[in-house]
C-alpha positions, 0 to 999 in steps of 0.5 A: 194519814194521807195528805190530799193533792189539793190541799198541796197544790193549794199550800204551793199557790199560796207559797208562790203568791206570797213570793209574788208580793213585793213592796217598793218604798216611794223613793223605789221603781221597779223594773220589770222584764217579762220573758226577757221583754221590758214592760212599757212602764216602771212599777211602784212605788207601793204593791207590786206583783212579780210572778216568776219566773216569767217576770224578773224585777230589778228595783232601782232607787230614785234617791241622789247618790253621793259618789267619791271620787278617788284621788286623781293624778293630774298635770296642770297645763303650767306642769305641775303635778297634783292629786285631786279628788271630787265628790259628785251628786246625781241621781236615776230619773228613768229607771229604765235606760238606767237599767237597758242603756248601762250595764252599772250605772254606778261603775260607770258613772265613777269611771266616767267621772274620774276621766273627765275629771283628769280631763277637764283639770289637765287643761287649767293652770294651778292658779286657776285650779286653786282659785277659780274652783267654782267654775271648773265644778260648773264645768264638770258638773255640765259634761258629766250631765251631757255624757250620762243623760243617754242613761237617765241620770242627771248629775247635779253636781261636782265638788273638787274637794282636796287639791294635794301640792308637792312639797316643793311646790307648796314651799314655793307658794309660801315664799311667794306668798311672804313676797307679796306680803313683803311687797305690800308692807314697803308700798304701804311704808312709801305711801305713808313716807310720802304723805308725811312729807307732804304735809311736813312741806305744808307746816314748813311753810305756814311756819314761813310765813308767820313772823315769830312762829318759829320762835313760838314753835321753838320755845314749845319744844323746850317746854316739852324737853324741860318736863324730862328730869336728869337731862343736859340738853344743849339747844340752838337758840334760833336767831328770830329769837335773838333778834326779838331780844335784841330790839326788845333791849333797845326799846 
Protein backbone atom coordinates (compact mmCIF):
# COMPACT_ATOMS: atom_id res chain seq x y z
CA UNK A 1 0.00 0.00 0.00
CA UNK A 2 1.27 3.25 -1.30
CA UNK A 3 1.61 5.98 1.11
CA UNK A 4 0.65 9.45 -0.44
CA UNK A 5 2.98 12.43 -0.50
CA UNK A 6 0.24 14.85 0.95
CA UNK A 7 -0.58 12.96 3.50
CA UNK A 8 3.25 12.85 4.39
CA UNK A 9 4.00 16.11 4.09
CA UNK A 10 0.93 16.91 6.04
CA UNK A 11 1.87 14.57 9.01
CA UNK A 12 5.34 16.58 8.74
CA UNK A 13 3.26 20.03 9.07
CA UNK A 14 1.54 18.72 11.85
CA UNK A 15 4.85 17.43 13.59
CA UNK A 16 6.69 21.01 13.10
CA UNK A 17 3.81 22.79 14.50
CA UNK A 18 3.54 21.11 17.43
CA UNK A 19 7.23 21.47 17.99
CA UNK A 20 6.25 24.90 17.29
CA UNK A 21 4.20 25.40 20.56
CA UNK A 22 5.83 26.32 23.49
CA UNK A 23 4.26 27.38 26.90
CA UNK A 24 5.75 29.89 29.43
CA UNK A 25 4.74 29.97 32.95
CA UNK A 26 3.99 33.63 34.12
CA UNK A 27 7.21 33.82 36.07
CA UNK A 28 8.95 32.82 32.34
CA UNK A 29 9.77 35.22 28.97
CA UNK A 30 11.38 34.22 26.26
CA UNK A 31 13.52 35.56 24.13
CA UNK A 32 13.47 35.36 20.83
CA UNK A 33 16.16 35.42 17.98
CA UNK A 34 15.12 35.64 14.40
CA UNK A 35 17.76 34.66 12.23
CA UNK A 36 20.52 35.63 14.51
CA UNK A 37 18.24 39.23 14.98
CA UNK A 38 16.69 40.10 18.50
CA UNK A 39 12.98 40.71 18.13
CA UNK A 40 11.84 44.21 19.78
CA UNK A 41 10.09 42.38 22.74
CA UNK A 42 10.23 39.30 24.97
CA UNK A 43 7.39 36.95 24.70
CA UNK A 44 5.16 35.20 27.55
CA UNK A 45 4.05 34.30 29.42
CA UNK A 46 1.33 31.73 28.15
CA UNK A 47 1.56 30.35 23.99
CA UNK A 48 4.44 31.16 22.26
CA UNK A 49 5.28 30.20 18.59
CA UNK A 50 8.65 29.29 17.90
CA UNK A 51 9.16 28.43 14.29
CA UNK A 52 12.84 26.73 13.89
CA UNK A 53 15.06 26.98 12.64
CA UNK A 54 14.73 30.51 11.74
CA UNK A 55 13.62 31.52 15.51
CA UNK A 56 15.76 30.09 18.51
CA UNK A 57 14.13 30.90 21.94
CA UNK A 58 15.87 31.29 25.25
CA UNK A 59 13.53 31.35 28.44
CA UNK A 60 14.56 33.31 31.14
CA UNK A 61 13.08 33.37 34.61
CA UNK A 62 11.79 36.33 36.58
CA UNK A 63 11.88 34.68 39.75
CA UNK A 64 14.57 36.47 42.52
CA UNK A 65 17.40 33.89 42.91
CA UNK A 66 19.31 32.89 45.97
CA UNK A 67 23.19 32.92 45.22
CA UNK A 68 25.55 31.55 47.87
CA UNK A 69 28.49 32.90 47.92
CA UNK A 70 31.52 30.45 48.81
CA UNK A 71 33.76 31.42 51.87
CA UNK A 72 35.93 34.15 50.93
CA UNK A 73 39.55 34.94 52.23
CA UNK A 74 39.61 38.49 53.30
CA UNK A 75 42.51 40.73 55.47
CA UNK A 76 40.76 43.18 57.43
CA UNK A 77 42.38 46.82 57.42
CA UNK A 78 43.43 46.14 61.33
CA UNK A 79 45.32 42.69 59.80
CA UNK A 80 43.34 39.88 60.60
CA UNK A 81 42.74 37.15 58.41
CA UNK A 82 39.20 35.92 58.07
CA UNK A 83 36.60 33.49 55.83
CA UNK A 84 33.33 35.11 55.10
CA UNK A 85 30.66 33.93 53.20
CA UNK A 86 27.39 36.05 51.74
CA UNK A 87 24.15 35.11 50.33
CA UNK A 88 22.78 37.37 47.79
CA UNK A 89 19.02 38.08 46.64
CA UNK A 90 18.59 39.29 42.88
CA UNK A 91 16.49 38.91 40.15
CA UNK A 92 16.03 39.56 35.79
CA UNK A 93 13.86 42.68 35.13
CA UNK A 94 15.12 42.81 31.21
CA UNK A 95 15.26 39.44 30.05
CA UNK A 96 16.85 40.84 27.16
CA UNK A 97 20.53 42.50 28.29
CA UNK A 98 20.27 39.71 30.48
CA UNK A 99 20.51 37.71 27.55
CA UNK A 100 22.57 40.16 24.88
CA UNK A 101 24.72 42.11 27.55
CA UNK A 102 26.24 38.80 29.66
CA UNK A 103 27.34 35.76 28.54
CA UNK A 104 25.76 33.91 32.07
CA UNK A 105 24.44 36.07 34.08
CA UNK A 106 24.61 33.83 36.92
CA UNK A 107 28.42 33.12 36.79
CA UNK A 108 28.98 36.29 36.43
CA UNK A 109 26.76 37.80 38.99
CA UNK A 110 28.66 35.09 41.41
CA UNK A 111 31.91 36.29 40.38
CA UNK A 112 31.20 39.45 40.42
CA UNK A 113 30.03 39.28 44.13
CA UNK A 114 32.90 37.42 45.55
CA UNK A 115 35.23 40.19 44.28
CA UNK A 116 33.21 42.90 45.57
CA UNK A 117 32.83 41.16 48.71
CA UNK A 118 36.59 40.76 49.24
CA UNK A 119 36.74 44.16 48.23
CA UNK A 120 34.42 46.09 50.11
CA UNK A 121 35.14 43.75 53.63
CA UNK A 122 39.07 44.22 52.98
CA UNK A 123 38.57 47.81 53.95
CA UNK A 124 36.63 47.81 57.44
CA UNK A 125 38.21 46.66 60.83
CA UNK A 126 37.11 43.31 62.29
CA UNK A 127 35.30 45.38 64.86
CA UNK A 128 33.28 46.96 62.49
CA UNK A 129 32.69 43.56 60.46
CA UNK A 130 31.25 41.85 63.59
CA UNK A 131 29.15 44.84 64.65
CA UNK A 132 28.19 47.19 62.18
CA UNK A 133 27.15 44.32 59.75
CA UNK A 134 24.12 45.86 58.46
CA UNK A 135 25.71 48.56 57.04
CA UNK A 136 28.26 46.67 55.06
CA UNK A 137 25.23 44.33 53.49
CA UNK A 138 23.71 47.82 52.63
CA UNK A 139 27.04 48.58 50.98
CA UNK A 140 27.24 45.57 48.90
CA UNK A 141 23.94 45.11 48.32
CA UNK A 142 24.52 49.31 46.60
CA UNK A 143 27.64 48.29 44.56
CA UNK A 144 26.49 45.14 43.20
CA UNK A 145 22.95 46.92 41.82
CA UNK A 146 25.20 49.53 40.14
CA UNK A 147 27.69 47.26 38.56
CA UNK A 148 25.05 44.59 37.23
CA UNK A 149 22.26 47.15 36.20
CA UNK A 150 23.86 47.12 32.48
CA UNK A 151 22.64 43.48 32.59
CA UNK A 152 19.01 44.02 33.66
CA UNK A 153 19.51 42.41 37.12
CA UNK A 154 18.49 44.27 40.26
CA UNK A 155 20.28 43.02 43.49
CA UNK A 156 17.96 43.36 46.41
CA UNK A 157 20.07 42.27 48.54
CA UNK A 158 23.38 41.05 50.29
CA UNK A 159 23.73 38.97 53.95
CA UNK A 160 26.92 38.28 55.40
CA UNK A 161 25.97 34.98 56.67
CA UNK A 162 29.30 33.48 58.63
CA UNK A 163 32.41 35.51 59.71
CA UNK A 164 35.16 32.31 60.53
CA UNK A 165 37.91 33.83 63.20
CA UNK A 166 41.30 32.06 63.68
CA UNK A 167 41.81 30.15 66.95
CA UNK A 168 44.12 32.64 68.23
CA UNK A 169 42.20 35.48 67.55
CA UNK A 170 38.84 34.31 69.00
CA UNK A 171 40.88 32.89 72.20
CA UNK A 172 41.97 36.95 72.38
CA UNK A 173 38.50 38.10 71.96
CA UNK A 174 37.48 35.84 74.78
CA UNK A 175 39.87 37.04 77.18
CA UNK A 176 38.97 40.66 76.22
CA UNK A 177 35.85 39.96 76.78
CA UNK A 178 36.06 38.52 80.40
CA UNK A 179 38.29 41.80 80.95
CA UNK A 180 35.43 43.73 80.21
CA UNK A 181 33.24 41.89 82.26
CA UNK A 182 35.75 41.90 85.02
CA UNK A 183 36.14 45.42 84.63
CA UNK A 184 32.51 46.19 84.79
CA UNK A 185 31.99 43.97 88.07
CA UNK A 186 35.07 46.03 90.30
CA UNK A 187 33.10 49.81 88.98
CA UNK A 188 29.87 48.21 90.12
CA UNK A 189 31.61 47.06 93.47
CA UNK A 190 33.36 50.76 94.01
CA UNK A 191 29.97 52.49 92.89
CA UNK A 192 28.14 50.38 95.52
CA UNK A 193 31.41 50.79 98.04
CA UNK A 194 30.71 54.28 97.80
CA UNK A 195 27.25 54.85 98.08
CA UNK A 196 27.50 52.73 101.14
CA UNK A 197 29.82 55.00 102.92
CA UNK A 198 27.80 57.81 102.16
CA UNK A 199 25.25 57.12 103.97
CA UNK A 200 27.31 55.32 106.87
CA UNK A 201 28.63 59.10 107.10
CA UNK A 202 24.65 60.14 107.09
CA UNK A 203 23.55 57.79 110.17
CA UNK A 204 27.07 58.69 111.88
CA UNK A 205 26.05 61.77 112.26
CA UNK A 206 22.05 61.77 113.03
CA UNK A 207 23.78 59.38 115.79
CA UNK A 208 25.87 62.55 116.69
CA UNK A 209 23.43 64.52 117.09
CA UNK A 210 20.80 62.93 119.21
CA UNK A 211 21.93 62.68 122.99
CA UNK A 212 21.63 58.62 124.03
CA UNK A 213 21.19 57.47 120.52
CA UNK A 214 24.18 55.65 120.66
CA UNK A 215 23.07 54.30 123.86
CA UNK A 216 19.92 53.11 122.20
CA UNK A 217 21.79 51.70 119.20
CA UNK A 218 24.08 49.81 121.44
CA UNK A 219 21.64 48.27 123.56
CA UNK A 220 19.58 47.08 120.30
CA UNK A 221 22.96 45.19 118.95
CA UNK A 222 22.79 43.36 122.37
CA UNK A 223 19.35 42.33 122.09
CA UNK A 224 20.14 40.91 118.71
CA UNK A 225 23.27 39.16 120.01
CA UNK A 226 21.32 37.72 123.22
CA UNK A 227 19.09 35.94 120.70
CA UNK A 228 22.14 33.47 119.62
CA UNK A 229 22.68 30.55 122.07
CA UNK A 230 26.17 29.09 123.22
CA UNK A 231 27.95 32.19 122.64
CA UNK A 232 30.50 34.48 125.03
CA UNK A 233 30.32 37.67 123.98
CA UNK A 234 32.60 40.21 125.26
CA UNK A 235 30.93 43.88 124.57
CA UNK A 236 32.45 47.25 125.34
CA UNK A 237 29.92 49.36 127.41
CA UNK A 238 29.70 52.62 125.76
CA UNK A 239 30.55 55.40 128.30
CA UNK A 240 27.25 57.51 127.24
CA UNK A 241 25.93 54.56 129.10
CA UNK A 242 28.08 54.98 132.13
CA UNK A 243 27.13 58.19 132.37
CA UNK A 244 23.54 57.53 132.14
CA UNK A 245 23.89 55.38 135.35
CA UNK A 246 25.91 57.24 136.96
CA UNK A 247 23.32 60.33 137.51
CA UNK A 248 20.54 57.96 137.53
CA UNK A 249 22.40 56.34 141.01
CA UNK A 250 22.87 59.94 141.95
CA UNK A 251 19.40 60.83 141.83
Amino acid sequence: MDISPILVLTAVLVLYALSSVHILAEYERGVIFRLGKLLPQARGPGLVLVFRPIDRMVRMSLRTVVLDVPPQDIITRDNVSVKVNAVIYFRVLDPKRAVVEVEDFMYATSQLAQTTLRSVLGQAELDDLLAERDRLNQKLQQLLDEQTDPWGIKVSAVEVKHVDLPQDMQRAMARQAEAEREKRAKIIHAEGELVASEKLAQAAAVLNQETGAMTLRYLQTLTDIAAEQNSTIVFPLPIELMGSLARGGRA
